[in-house]
Each structure stands twice: as C-alpha cells, then as structure tokens.
N, C-alpha and C positions, 0 to 999 in steps of 0.2 A: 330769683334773680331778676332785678330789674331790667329789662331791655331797652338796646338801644338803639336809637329813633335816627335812620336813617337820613330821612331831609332835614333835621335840627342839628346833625354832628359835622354833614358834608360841608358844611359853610368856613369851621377853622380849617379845616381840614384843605383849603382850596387851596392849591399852590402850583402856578405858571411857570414853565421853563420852557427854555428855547432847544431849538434842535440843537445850537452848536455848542450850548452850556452845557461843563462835569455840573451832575448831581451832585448835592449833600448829602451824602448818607442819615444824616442829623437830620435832614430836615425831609427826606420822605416818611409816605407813612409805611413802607414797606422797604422792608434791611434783607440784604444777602442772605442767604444761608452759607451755614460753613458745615464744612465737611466731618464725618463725627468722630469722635475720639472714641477709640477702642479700650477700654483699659483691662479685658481680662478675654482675648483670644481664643481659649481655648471654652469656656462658656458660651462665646458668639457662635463658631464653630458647632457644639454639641444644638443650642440652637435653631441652627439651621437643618441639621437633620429631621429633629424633631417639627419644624416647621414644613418641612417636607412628609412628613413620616405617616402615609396613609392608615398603617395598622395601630393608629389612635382611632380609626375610627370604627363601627360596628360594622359593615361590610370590608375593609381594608384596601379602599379603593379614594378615598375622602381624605383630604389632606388640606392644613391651612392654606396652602398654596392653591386649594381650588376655585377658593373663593377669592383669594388674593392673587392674583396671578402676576407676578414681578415680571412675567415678560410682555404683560399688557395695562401696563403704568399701576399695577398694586390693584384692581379690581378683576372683578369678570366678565366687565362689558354687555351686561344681563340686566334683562330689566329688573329681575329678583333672580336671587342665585338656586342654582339645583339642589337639593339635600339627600337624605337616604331614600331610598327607594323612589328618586325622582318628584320629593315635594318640593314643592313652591315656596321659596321663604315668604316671609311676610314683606322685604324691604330690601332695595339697592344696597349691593355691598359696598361698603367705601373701600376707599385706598390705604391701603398699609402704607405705603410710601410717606412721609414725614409723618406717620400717626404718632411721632414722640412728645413732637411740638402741640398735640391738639390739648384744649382744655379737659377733654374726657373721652371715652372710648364709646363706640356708638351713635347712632344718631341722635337718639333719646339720652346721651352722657350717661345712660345705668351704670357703668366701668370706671371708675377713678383713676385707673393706669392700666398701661398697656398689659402686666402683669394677671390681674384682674379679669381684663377682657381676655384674656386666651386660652382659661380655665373652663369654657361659657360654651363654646361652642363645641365641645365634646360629649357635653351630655346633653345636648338639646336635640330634642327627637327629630324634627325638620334640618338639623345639620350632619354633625357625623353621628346622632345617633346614638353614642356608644353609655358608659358612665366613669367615672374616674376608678373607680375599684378595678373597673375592666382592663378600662389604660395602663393603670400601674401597672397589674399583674402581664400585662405584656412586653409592658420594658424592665422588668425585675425578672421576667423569662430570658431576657437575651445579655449573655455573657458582658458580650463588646459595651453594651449599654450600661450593667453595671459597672464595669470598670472605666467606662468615660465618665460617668455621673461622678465616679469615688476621684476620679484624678480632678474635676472641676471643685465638687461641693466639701470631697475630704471625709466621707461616709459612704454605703453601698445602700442605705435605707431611701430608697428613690420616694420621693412625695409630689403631691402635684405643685407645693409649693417649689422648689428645684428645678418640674417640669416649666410652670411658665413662666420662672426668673430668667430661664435659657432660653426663653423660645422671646422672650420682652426683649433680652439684651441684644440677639439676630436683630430684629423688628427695630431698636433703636440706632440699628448701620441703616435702615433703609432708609439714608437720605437722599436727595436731588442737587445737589448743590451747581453752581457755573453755568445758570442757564444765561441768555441774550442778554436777561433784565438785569442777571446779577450782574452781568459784565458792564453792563450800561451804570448799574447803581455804583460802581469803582471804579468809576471815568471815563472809560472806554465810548468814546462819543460816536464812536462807528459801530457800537452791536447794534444798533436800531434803525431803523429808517424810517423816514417821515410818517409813515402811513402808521405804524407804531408808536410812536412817539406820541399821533394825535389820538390815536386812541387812548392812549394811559394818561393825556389830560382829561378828554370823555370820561374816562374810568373815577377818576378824582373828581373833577366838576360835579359832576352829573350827582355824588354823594355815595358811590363803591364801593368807596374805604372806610366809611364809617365801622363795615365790618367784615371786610375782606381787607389786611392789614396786619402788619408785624412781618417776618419773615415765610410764615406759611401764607401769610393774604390768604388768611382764614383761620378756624380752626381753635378760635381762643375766646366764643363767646354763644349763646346760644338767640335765635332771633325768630319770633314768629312768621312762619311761610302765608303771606297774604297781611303786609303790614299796611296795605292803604286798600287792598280789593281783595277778598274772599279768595284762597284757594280751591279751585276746584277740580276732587282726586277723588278718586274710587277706593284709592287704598285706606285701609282701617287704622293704620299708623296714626296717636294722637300725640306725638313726639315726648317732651316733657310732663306735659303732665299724667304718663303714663309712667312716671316714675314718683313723682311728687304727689299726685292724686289734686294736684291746684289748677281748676279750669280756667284761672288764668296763662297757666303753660302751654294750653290747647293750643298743635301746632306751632309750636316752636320747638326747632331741632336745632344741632350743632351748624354751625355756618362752617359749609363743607372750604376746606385749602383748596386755592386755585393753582398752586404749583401742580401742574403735568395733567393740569384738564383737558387740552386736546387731546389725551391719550388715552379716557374713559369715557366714551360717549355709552350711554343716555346719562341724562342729567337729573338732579332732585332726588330725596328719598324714594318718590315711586316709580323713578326714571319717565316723567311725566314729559321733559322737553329733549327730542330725538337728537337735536345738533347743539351746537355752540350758540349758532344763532340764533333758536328757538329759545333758550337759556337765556341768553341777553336781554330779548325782547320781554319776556315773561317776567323778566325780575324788573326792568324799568318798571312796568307798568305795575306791578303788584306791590313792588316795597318801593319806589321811588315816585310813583305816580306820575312815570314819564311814558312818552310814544316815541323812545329814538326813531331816527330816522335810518335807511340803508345806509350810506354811507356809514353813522355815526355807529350801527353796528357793527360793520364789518370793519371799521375801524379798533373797536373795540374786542371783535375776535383778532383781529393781528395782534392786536397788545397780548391777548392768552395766551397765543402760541406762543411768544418768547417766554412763559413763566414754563416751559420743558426746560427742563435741569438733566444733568449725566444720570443716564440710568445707574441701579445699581451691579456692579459686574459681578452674576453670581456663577460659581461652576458648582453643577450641580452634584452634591454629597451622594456617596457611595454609601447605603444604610446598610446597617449590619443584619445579618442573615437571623431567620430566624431559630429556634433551638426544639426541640421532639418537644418541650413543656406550654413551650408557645401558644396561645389558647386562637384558635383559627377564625378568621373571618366569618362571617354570614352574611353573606351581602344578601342572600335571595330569601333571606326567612322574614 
C-alpha cells in the first residue's frame, strides 16, 4: 500500500471557516457518524454475552471485555494489556469502539474484519490462552447456549465461525455517534467555542487530515510512525511489515480513530506519549515536521475533546450458568 504523504495531501485539503459559519458537511474532510443499524437483535444480544463471556478463556477470568473495556472508551488504558497468567502483551490495545469503520483489525491490519479478529485472541498464549476446541466444548456444555446459538443461527452445531459472527455483530453497535463535533458538522454553530474551533483549523492547516479523516478521523488507511524523523521505541512491534514481510512497511501501522481519544490515554502502539499533549507534539514533529506551539497545542487538544461521542449504553448480560459437563477453568496451572 502506497502511503500517504502527510505535508503534500494537507495543502487541498486546507479549508477556512469562521466561527459563525454552518459547515458543509460536503466540504469537510471529516462526516458525522450516525448511529447503527441493528438488523438482527437477537445475534447482537447473544454477542454481547459472549463478548463478555470469561470462560472462553483458559483461566475463566479473561474476557474480550478485558482488554476492551466499554466503560473506559473501548481499551484498557494500559500501556500493553495483561494476559494469562499476568503476561505482557506485545502492544496497546486499541478501541473497539467504532472498530467497524476501521480499514482492518489491529495495528499491524493481520484481521480483514472484525469477524476475523475476534477468533485471534482466544487462542493466543499471551491472551486468554485458551484454544478454540476448548471454547467450543464450553459453550456446547451449556444448555441456554445451545439453544440461543439454535434460536440465532437455526442449528445447535456451535462453530467458532457463529461464535465471532455474534460477537462481530455486538462490536459493530459499538458506535459513538453525536459528539460536540458532529453537532457542529450539522449546523449547530454553538457546539464549539472559539478555542475549538481554532484548534480543528490547526488540525486541518497544519496537514491532520491527510490521515485522520472520514467519519472515524482515522482508521481507513495505514501510515508510517516517523514520516519525517525516526521513531524512537523500545517496543519490537514492526507494524506492517510484520505481516507482508515488505521492509518497506517497517513501521507503519493502522492510523488509530480519533473519535473518543480523550477517553484512552497512553497514546501510539507502545503507548509511548502519556497525554494528549505529548501526542500532538510528537506527531507534529515526526510526520508533519512541525514544533506547534502551546497554544496551537492545547488548542488542538480542545478540538479532541469534542470528537467524545455518546458512549455506548450497555446493561451488562446475565451469562448462563454452567452445566456438571462444563470443562472447568485453570487459571493457576
């Protein structure tokens, strides 16, 4: 994939507005998000349990929700997330939260759909550990599970393909939609105020949107970490081309969505910048080969903070008990 060059896209891309002018929606480079369309309930529902559902994992304590955590903007707020028996993952979790809209699942895109990715982390040793034989046989033990799977899929033959079609279809409810920005991008000339406003010209100016854009303003393209100066990271992570095997990919990962980044702090795959502001600076100067200034920062964290959108309102699923066949956790072996 060819990538895209930061200071050479930001130049069309420049566009002036006043405080007291409605947006175009046509003419930003960043669109609302709208809210999702459910089309089969009781699959989102089934889903969600299993998104919860710790005894997927080998101790039965480990849950997608662990590393996602919906009540702290869809991550862990970790520098690397915990796995079985307390290892280190290799890499910052990202956000579930609008992962529908991304162009691939992970940092390095290994995952094509969210489907994909949710199979991945069950049987990886540093996660839950477990394997999918194991999985299954856990939810083919419990009653209420085969007969939710038979009422969704129309069979009692549980697969892990079933499993992460239902856990994908949860995962694509978890939107953000109606934040300050969207209300600003559909007229509303009072969600913002000055000091926001000047920031999201900064943010555009400056060449931001070359790849932070679309309705995730993020999330749809992959872009080398140190486009004008050398990253410098301890972590072993070599993004891309740890999938491709092309050290032209070295270090380039998925350009993370900025919808609800005040809500995940550390920042980057290695969680390398602490705050917002460390974030801002660190990306002027590496991919834009700029030295914002205080102001023009903390200007440009005000504009962040409006891209918070409605969480999503989850009540948390009552999982079905388990049954004498039920094959039992290990969390300490």
């Amino acid at each position: 994939m060819r990538y895209l060059q930061y200071i050479g896209l930001a130049l069309p891309l420049m566009m002036v507005i006043s405080a007291t002018a409605a947006p175009s929606i046509q003419s930003e480079p960043i669109q609302p998000l709208s809210k999702p369309l459910i089309k089969n309930p009781a699959m989102v529902e089934l889903g969600k349990k299993l998104f919860f559902e710790p005894r997927l994992s080998k101790s039965g304590f480990i849950s997608c929700n662990s590393c996602h955590n919906l009540a702290t903007g869809g991550s862990d707020n970790l520098t690397s997330s915990i796995g079985d028996h307390w290892q280190q993952g290799p890499i910052r979790s990202p956000t579930v939260l609008n992962s529908s809209l991304n162009v691939a699942q992970f940092w390095d895109g290994r995952a094509k759909s969210l489907q994909e990715q949710a199979s991945g982390p069950i049987a990886n040793p540093k996660e839950m550990a477990s394997n999918h034989v194991l999985a299954l046989d856990v939810l083919r033990s419990i009653p209420a599970y085969v007969n939710e799977f038979d009422k969704v899929f129309g069979h009692k033959q549980i697969s892990m393909q079933e499993v992460t079609r239902a856990i994908a279809a949860f995962e694509e409810t978890l939107v953000t939609p109606d934040s300050h920005f969207d209300q600003w991008l559909k007229g509303n000339k009072k969600a913002l105020n000055t000091q926001e406003l000047r920031g999201y010209q900064t943010f555009k100016t400056a060449g931001c949107v070359a790849c932070h854009n679309g309705p995730a303003v993020g999330g749809n393209s992959f872009q080398k970490m140190g486009l004008v100066a050398p990253y410098q990271t301890s972590n072993p992570a070599q993004g891309r081309a740890g999938v491709t095997g092309k050290d032209a990919d070295r270090m380039a990962f998925k350009v993370p969505s900025l919808r609800n980044v005040a809500l995940r702090a550390p920042y980057f795959h290695d969680a390398g910048a602490p705050t917002l502001e460390a974030a801002v600076t660190t990306m002027g100067q590496l991919q834009l080969g700029r030295s914002f200034s205080q102001q023009e920062v903390g200007d440009i964290v005000a504009f962040l903070h409006t891209l918070t959108g409605q969480q999503p309102r989850i009540v948390l699923p009552i999982l079905p008990a388990s049954s004498n066949n039920t094959p039992r956790p290990t969390p300490f072996n």
